[in-house]
Structure formats: structure tokens, C-alpha cells
VMD Tcl script that draws the C-alpha trace (Angstrom):
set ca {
  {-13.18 -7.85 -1.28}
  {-15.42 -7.11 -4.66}
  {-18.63 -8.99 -4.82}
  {-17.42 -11.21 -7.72}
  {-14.76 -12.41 -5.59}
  {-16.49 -13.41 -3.15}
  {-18.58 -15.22 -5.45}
  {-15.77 -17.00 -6.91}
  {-14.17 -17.59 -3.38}
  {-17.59 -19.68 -2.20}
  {-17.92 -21.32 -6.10}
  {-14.52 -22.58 -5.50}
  {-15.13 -23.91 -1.98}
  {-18.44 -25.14 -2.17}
  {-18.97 -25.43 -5.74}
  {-22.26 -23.70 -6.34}
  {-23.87 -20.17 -5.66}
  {-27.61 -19.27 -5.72}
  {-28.35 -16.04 -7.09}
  {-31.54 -14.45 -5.82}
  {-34.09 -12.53 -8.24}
  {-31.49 -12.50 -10.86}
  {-33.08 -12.56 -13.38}
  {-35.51 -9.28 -15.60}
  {-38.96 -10.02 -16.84}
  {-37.47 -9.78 -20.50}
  {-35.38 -12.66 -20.06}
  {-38.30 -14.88 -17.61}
  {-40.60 -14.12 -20.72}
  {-37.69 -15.56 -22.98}
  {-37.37 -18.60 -21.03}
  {-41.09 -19.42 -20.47}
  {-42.14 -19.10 -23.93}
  {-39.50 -21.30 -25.33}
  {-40.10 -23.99 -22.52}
  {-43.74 -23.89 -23.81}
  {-43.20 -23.87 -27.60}
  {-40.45 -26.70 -26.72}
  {-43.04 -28.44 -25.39}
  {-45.55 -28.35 -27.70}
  {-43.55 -29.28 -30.85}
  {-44.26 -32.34 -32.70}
  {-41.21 -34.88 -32.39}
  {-39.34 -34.40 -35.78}
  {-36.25 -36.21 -36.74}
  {-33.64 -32.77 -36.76}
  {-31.79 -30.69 -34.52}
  {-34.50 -30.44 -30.98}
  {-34.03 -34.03 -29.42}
  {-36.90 -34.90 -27.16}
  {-37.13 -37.40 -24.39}
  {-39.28 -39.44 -22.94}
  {-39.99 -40.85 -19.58}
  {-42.62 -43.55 -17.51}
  {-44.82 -41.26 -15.04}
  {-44.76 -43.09 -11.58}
  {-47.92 -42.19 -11.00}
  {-49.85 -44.18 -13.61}
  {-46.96 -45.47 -16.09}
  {-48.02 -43.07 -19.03}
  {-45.61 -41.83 -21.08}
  {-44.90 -38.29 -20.35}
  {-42.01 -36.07 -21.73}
  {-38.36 -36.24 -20.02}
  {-36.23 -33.36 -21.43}
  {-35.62 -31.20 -24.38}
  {-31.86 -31.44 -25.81}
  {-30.34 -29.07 -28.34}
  {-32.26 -26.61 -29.20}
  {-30.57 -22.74 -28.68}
  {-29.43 -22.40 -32.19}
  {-33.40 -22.48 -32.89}
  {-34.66 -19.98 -30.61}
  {-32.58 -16.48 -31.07}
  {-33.56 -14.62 -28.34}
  {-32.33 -17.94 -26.20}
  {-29.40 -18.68 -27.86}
  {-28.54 -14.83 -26.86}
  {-29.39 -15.35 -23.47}
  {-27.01 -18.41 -23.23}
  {-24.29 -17.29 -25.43}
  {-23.52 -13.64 -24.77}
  {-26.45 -12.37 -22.23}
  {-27.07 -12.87 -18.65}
  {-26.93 -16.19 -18.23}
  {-23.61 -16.64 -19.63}
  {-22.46 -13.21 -17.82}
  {-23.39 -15.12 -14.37}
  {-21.06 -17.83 -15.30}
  {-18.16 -15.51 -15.66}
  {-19.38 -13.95 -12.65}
  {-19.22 -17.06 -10.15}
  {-16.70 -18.92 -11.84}
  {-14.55 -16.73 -13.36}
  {-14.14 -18.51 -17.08}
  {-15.20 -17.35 -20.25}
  {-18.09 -19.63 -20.84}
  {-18.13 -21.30 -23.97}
  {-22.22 -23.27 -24.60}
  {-21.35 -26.83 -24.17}
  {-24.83 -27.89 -24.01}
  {-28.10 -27.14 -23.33}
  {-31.85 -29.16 -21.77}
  {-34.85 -28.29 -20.10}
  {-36.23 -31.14 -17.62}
  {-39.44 -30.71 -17.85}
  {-40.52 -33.44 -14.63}
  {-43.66 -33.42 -15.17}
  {-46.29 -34.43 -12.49}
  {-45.28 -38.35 -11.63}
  {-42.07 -37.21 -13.46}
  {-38.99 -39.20 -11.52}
  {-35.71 -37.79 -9.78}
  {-32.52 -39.12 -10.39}
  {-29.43 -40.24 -7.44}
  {-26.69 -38.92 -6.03}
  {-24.44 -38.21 -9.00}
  {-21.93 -35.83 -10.55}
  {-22.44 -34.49 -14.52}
  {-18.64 -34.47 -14.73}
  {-18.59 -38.39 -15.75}
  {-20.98 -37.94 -18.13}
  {-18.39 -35.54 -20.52}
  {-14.69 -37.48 -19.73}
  {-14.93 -38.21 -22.95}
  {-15.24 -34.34 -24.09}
  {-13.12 -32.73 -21.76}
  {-11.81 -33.92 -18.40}
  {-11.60 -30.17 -16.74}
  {-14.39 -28.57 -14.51}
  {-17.80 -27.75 -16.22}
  {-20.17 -25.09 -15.47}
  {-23.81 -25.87 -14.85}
  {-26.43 -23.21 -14.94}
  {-30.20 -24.00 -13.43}
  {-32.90 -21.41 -14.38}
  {-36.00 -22.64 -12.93}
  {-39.36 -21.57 -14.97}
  {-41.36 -22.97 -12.30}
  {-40.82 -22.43 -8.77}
  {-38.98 -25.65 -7.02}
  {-39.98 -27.07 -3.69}
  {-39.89 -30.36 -2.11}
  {-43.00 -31.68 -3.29}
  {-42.11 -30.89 -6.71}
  {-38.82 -32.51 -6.28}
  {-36.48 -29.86 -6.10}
  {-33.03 -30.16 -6.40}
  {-30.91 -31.08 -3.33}
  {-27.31 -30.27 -2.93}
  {-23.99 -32.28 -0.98}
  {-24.02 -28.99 1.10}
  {-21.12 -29.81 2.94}
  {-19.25 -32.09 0.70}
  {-17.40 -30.47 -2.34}
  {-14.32 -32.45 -4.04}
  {-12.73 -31.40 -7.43}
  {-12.61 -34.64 -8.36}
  {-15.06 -37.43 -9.91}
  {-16.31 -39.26 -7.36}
  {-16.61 -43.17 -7.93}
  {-19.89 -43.85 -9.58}
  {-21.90 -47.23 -10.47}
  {-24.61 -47.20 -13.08}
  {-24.49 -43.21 -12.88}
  {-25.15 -43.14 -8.98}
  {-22.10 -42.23 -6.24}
  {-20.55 -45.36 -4.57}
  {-23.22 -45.73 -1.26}
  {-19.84 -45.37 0.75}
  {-18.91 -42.18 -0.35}
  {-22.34 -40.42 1.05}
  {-21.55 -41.13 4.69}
  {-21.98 -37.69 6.66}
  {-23.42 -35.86 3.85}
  {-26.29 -33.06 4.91}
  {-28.40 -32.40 1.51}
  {-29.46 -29.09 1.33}
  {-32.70 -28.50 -0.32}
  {-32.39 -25.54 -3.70}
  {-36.00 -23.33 -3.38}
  {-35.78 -21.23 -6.06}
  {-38.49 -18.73 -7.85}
  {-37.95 -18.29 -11.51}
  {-36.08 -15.28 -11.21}
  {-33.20 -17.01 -9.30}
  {-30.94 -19.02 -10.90}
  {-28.31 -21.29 -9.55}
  {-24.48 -22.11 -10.81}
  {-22.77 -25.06 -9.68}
  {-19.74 -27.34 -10.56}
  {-19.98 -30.78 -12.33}
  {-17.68 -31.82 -9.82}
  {-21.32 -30.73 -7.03}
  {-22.67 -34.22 -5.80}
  {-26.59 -33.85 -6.69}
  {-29.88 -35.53 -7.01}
  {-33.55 -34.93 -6.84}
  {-36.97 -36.86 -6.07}
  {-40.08 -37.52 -7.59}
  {-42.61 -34.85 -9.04}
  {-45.40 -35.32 -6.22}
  {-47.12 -32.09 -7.22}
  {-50.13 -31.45 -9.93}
  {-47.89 -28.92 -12.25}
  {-44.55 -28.99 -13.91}
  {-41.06 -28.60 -12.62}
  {-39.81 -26.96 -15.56}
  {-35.63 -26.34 -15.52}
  {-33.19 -24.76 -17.91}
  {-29.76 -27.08 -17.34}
  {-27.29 -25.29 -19.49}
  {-23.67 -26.41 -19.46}
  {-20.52 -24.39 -20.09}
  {-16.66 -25.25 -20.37}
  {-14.22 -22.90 -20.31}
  {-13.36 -21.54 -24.04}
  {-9.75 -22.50 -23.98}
  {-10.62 -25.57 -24.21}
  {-12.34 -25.03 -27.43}
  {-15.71 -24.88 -28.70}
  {-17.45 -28.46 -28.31}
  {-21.02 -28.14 -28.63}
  {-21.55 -29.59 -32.01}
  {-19.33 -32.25 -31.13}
  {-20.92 -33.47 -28.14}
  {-24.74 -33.24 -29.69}
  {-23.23 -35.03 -32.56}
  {-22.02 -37.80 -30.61}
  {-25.35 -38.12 -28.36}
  {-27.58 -37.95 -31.50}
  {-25.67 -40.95 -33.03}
  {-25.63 -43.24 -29.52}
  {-28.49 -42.10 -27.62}
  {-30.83 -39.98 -30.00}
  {-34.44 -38.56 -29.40}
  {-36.90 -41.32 -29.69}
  {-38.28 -39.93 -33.03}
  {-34.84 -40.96 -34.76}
  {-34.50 -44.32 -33.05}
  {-34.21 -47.52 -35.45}
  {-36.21 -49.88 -33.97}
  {-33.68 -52.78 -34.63}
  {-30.89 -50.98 -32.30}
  {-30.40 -51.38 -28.81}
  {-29.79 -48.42 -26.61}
  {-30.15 -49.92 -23.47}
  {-26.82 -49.69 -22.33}
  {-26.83 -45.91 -23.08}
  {-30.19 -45.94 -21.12}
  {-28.92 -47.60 -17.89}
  {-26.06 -45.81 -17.31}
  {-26.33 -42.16 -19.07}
  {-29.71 -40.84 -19.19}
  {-29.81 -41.23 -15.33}
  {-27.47 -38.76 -15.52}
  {-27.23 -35.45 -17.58}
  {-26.21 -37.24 -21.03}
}
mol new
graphics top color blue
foreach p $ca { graphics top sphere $p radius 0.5 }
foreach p [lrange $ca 0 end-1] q [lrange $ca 1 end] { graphics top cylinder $p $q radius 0.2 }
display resetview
């Protein structure tokens, strides 16, 4: 059996596979200097959409996650599009990846975690198939930073029922987490189908992590369709009128990957 099917073999069954020191030092330089000119830019009504977030450690504001933002950064948008990070995705999952979107969570010290959920409700209205999700850390994860924990022996390729973008409590019964400790050079890919969730930032540095989402291109091209429709409903705070109401978009999205 080649090495790519065996990949695809345990993507299929358990709906995620960690690759170890995957990554060059070309491509971690790539990643960590966008992450840090991302954060540093002033918030500017345009195409980067920056979010916001309450620390729990002292209630400051502190930033969430950086939407949309490949098609600004060349040497990223070739990493995602055509280089090794969309090469993985063919790897494990056998599709030809087509950019459906792209974030960084940045989770920040005090930064929050988010429940048990699934990222395939969050783009029914896009496409209803599997998605591919790509991690690339550009910090190294851990518990106390509030790494990400996987349903490591609970896969479905189905949405499970979700309320306020958290899993029904009654389907986690019997569920062993299994905790994701990567080093920036790893990288994981995993379903949208892949029950997740993470905790709380506890540590005094960053959790910095590239989320980049992929359907398969015979479905089409969607990006600009999907950033279009989250910049009109739920956009960066910069571009929010002050006499709209996004809470309902709040409650039940953001708490996922939208």
C-alpha cells in the first residue's frame, strides 16, 4: 500500500491526519511573517477582516482572528493555492483543493476556546459536501495554551445536531478527546465533518493558527462568494454600522469557524 493511501485510508476513517515536521523553513518564514504583519495592521475597512474578542483574564479587548487575507500576501496565497499546503490536502484527502477560505486565530493570552462543534454547519449554505480543514500552527500548541482537542474515536460523515454552534450534550457520551501537540513545522488536516473544540489561552504568549479551508474544485470556486456573504452579515468590526445588530450572527456563528 503507497503512503498516500494509507493516508487517505485513516482521513477517511478517522477524519484527520497529523503530519510531523512537514513543513521547510521557507514556508515557516512565510507563515510567521504574515501572522505578524497581520497582526500589526491598522483595522481598515477593505479586503483583511479582523476580529475581536474579551480576554478572560482581565476583559480587555484583544484580537480574535484574521479573515481574508491570501490574495494580499503572494508568497501565502502560493502556499495555499498551489504549494505545500494545498499539495497536503490532495495528499490526505485525495481532492483537488480549491481555497474556500482562509483565518489565523490568533488566541492570545486570556484568549477563549470554543465547544464541541463541527465547521461543516457553518458552510450548508455554500456547499453541503465534505470540507477540508488545514491547521498550521506558528506557535507550538499544548494544553496550557489551549490546544486543539480531537473526537479521537468518534468520526461520522454527517452533521451532527448542534445548538447555538455547540454538539447536542447527548451526542458526546463515550467520546475520548485526544489532545493535537504540534510544533510549527507540523501541520494537521482534518474533515469538517471532525467533532472539535479547544480551551482557554492559560499561557503568557500567543497560540497563533493558520485555519485554511478547502472544497473540492468540482464543486466550483466559492471563495469570493462566501467572504462576500460574511462581510455583508458579520463583517470586521472596522466596517460595522453602529445602528445594526449582529448579535444573532455573534451567538451562533463566530463560536464556530464563520
Amino acid at each position: 500500500m503507497t503512503e498516500a493511501r494509507k493516508l487517505q485510508d485513516h482521513f477517511r476513517t478517522h477524519g484527520y491526519v497529523l503530519l510531523k515536521n512537514y513543513l521547510d523553513e521557507e514556508s515557516l518564514l512565510i507563515l510567521r511573517d504574515c501572522a505578524v504583519a497581520l497582526d500589526s495592521l491598522p483595522d481598515k475597512p477593505g479586503k483583511i477582516m479582523k476580529y475581536y474578542e474579551l480576554s478572560s483574564c482581565d476583559g480587555s479587548r484583544i484580537l480574535n482572528r484574521v479573515e481574508q487575507f491570501a490574495d494580499s500576501f503572494s508568497d501565502i496565497n502560493a502556499l495555499l493555492t498551489e504549494g505545500v499546503i494545498a499539495e497536503a490536502v490532495k495528499l490526505v484527502s485525495g481532492i483537488s483543493p480549491s481555497l474556500f477560505k482562509e483565518k489565523i486565530n490568533f488566541k492570545m493570552p486570556g484568549g477563549g476556546g470554543f465547544n464541541v462543534h463541527q465547521d461543516a454547519p457553518a458552510f450548508t449554505k455554500f456547499i453541503r459536501e465534505e470540507l477540508v480543514v488545514v491547521m498550521i500552527p506558528v506557535d507550538k500548541t499544548d494544553e496550557k495554551n489551549g490546544c486543539l482537542q480531537v473526537a479521537g474515536n468518534f468520526f461520522k460523515k454527517e452533521i451532527i445536531p448542534h445548538v447555538d454552534g455547540t454538539v447536542e450534550i447527548s451526542h458526546l457520551s463515550g467520546i475520548k478527546w485526544e489532545k493535537i501537540i504540534m510544533n510549527p513545522s507540523d501541520i494537521l488536516v482534518f474533515s469538517s465533518w471532525l467533532l472539535h473544540k479547544s480551551n482557554t489561552n492559560f499561557s503568557t504568549g500567543p497560540r497563533r493558527n493558520y485555519f485554511v479551508t478547502y472544497n473540492d474544485l468540482k464543486h466550483g470556486r466559492m471563495r469570493d462568494e462566501y467572504f462576500d456573504f460574511k462581510r455583508k452579515y458579520f463583517p470586521p468590526l472596522v466596517e460595522r454600522n453602529p445602528d445594526v445588530s449582529y448579535q444573532g450572527w455573534t451567538s451562533k456563528l463566530s463560536k464556530q469557524i464563520l
